[in-house]
C-alpha positions, 0 to 999 in steps of 0.5 A: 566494423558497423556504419556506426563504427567504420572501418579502422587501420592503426600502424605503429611504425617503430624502429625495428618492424612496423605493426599493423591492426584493425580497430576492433571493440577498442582493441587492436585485432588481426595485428600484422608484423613486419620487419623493415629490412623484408626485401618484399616489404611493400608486397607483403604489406599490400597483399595483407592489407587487401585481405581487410575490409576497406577503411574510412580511417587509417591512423600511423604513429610513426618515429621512423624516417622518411625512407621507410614511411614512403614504403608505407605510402607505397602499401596504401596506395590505393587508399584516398590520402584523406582517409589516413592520418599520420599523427603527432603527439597529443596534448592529451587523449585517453586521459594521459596528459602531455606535460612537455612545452611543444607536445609533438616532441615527446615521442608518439610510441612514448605517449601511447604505451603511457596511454594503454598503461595507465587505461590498464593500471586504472593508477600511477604506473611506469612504462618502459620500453625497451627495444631500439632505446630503453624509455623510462616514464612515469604517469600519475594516478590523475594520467598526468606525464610526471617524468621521463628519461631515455637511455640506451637499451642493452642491446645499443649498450653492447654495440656501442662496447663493440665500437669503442672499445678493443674487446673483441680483438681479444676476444672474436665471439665476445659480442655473439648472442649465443656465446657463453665464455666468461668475457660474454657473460661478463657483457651481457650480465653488466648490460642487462643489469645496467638496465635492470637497476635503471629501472628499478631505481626510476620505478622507486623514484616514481613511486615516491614522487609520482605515486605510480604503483604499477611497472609496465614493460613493452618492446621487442627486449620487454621479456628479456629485461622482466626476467632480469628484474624478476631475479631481484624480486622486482615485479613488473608486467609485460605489454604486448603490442602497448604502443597499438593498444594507446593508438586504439584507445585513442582512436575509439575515443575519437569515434565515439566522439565523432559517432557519439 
């Protein structure tokens, strides 16, 4: 970046991996992926990250736990503590509106897929995210948050069937991923399905009521869940790195704020 535009990191610190880019143009650049449970984690991370051009800002959108952000704090210790800015939710910021009573409630991740989303749709849309949980919200065409819900994703759905009930006594391979007998078919058709109708009834519901006219899916299981809606007929897109892509909106919005 230019002395008028300094040096930027963003990390989307979610539940499975963390994420990490350089603000580039208003877009997340050279993105880095790492999962959490990488024994070296901290080591991989720090030797990236020495790669990069020094940063003025390091912005982190975080909704992992205390454990796994002081790895974070591990790989950026040798930047300035006032240099990075771990962030809270928002009452408003690249024209998304936060509608909830206490803002830093509504999930960080949530609010910056909604904020890449509607930037893209230029309208109402509805963004999901389906990775650790499947979240479901709807933004007006005026970026108000107009609804939300959380749910459980397909694959939390499988392991909390796993948990509570005796199938796999019956049928050992019932639950594994590449298993293909009647019984995990029967799972995996009911699970992904369960998601898929949830999605295609909140997107109708937020059709009507919030006048959204783009679906948007981003997370880990974003494909897997497009293809099972797309064998209805449901059109929906795909966004990749959706919660990096809110963070740089956000934080070029403050740039030009700052270095106007």
């Amino acid at each position: 970046m230019s002395a008028t535009h300094p040096e930027t990191w963003l990390f989307d610190l979610g539940n499975s991996r963390a994420k990490v880019a350089r603000l580039y143009r208003g877009e997340p650049s050279d993105v880095l992926a790492l999962e959490w449970e990488r024994p070296d984690f901290v080591a991989a991370l720090h030797d990236a990250l020495a790669r990069w051009p020094h940063p003025a800002r390091v912005w982190i959108a975080s909704v992992v736990s205390v454990e796994r952000a002081a790895k974070i704090r591990d790989a950026l210790d040798s930047i300035p503590a006032g240099h990075v800015e771990w962030l809270r939710t928002p009452r408003s910021a690249g024209g998304v509106i936060n509608r909830y009573a206490k803002p830093e409630r509504l999930g960080i991740d949530r609010f910056l897929a909604m904020l890449a989303a509607h930037r893209r749709a230029q309208s109402g849309c509805v963004v999901i995210g389906c990775g650790t949980a499947l979240t479901l919200d709807a933004v007006a065409a005026d970026g108000t948050h107009a609804e939300g819900m959380i749910a459980l994703s397909p694959g939390r759905m499988l392991q909390t069937l796993h948990a509570a009930t005796a199938i796999a006594d019956r049928n050992p391979d019932a639950f594994a991923a590449d298993v293909r007998d009647d019984t995990a078919l029967a799972l995996q058709a009911g699970c992904w399905a369960s998601a898929g109708a949830l999605v295609e009834w909140f997107a109708a519901r937020s059709q009507k009521n919030a006048g959204a006219e783009h679906v948007w899916l981003h997370g880990g299981w974003a494909a897997r869940l497009a293809g099972w809606l797309a064998q209805d007929g449901c059109r929906v897109e795909v966004l990749d790195d959706a919660v990096l892509r809110g963070l740089a909106t956000w934080a070029a919005e403050s740039l030009l704020c700052d270095h106007p």
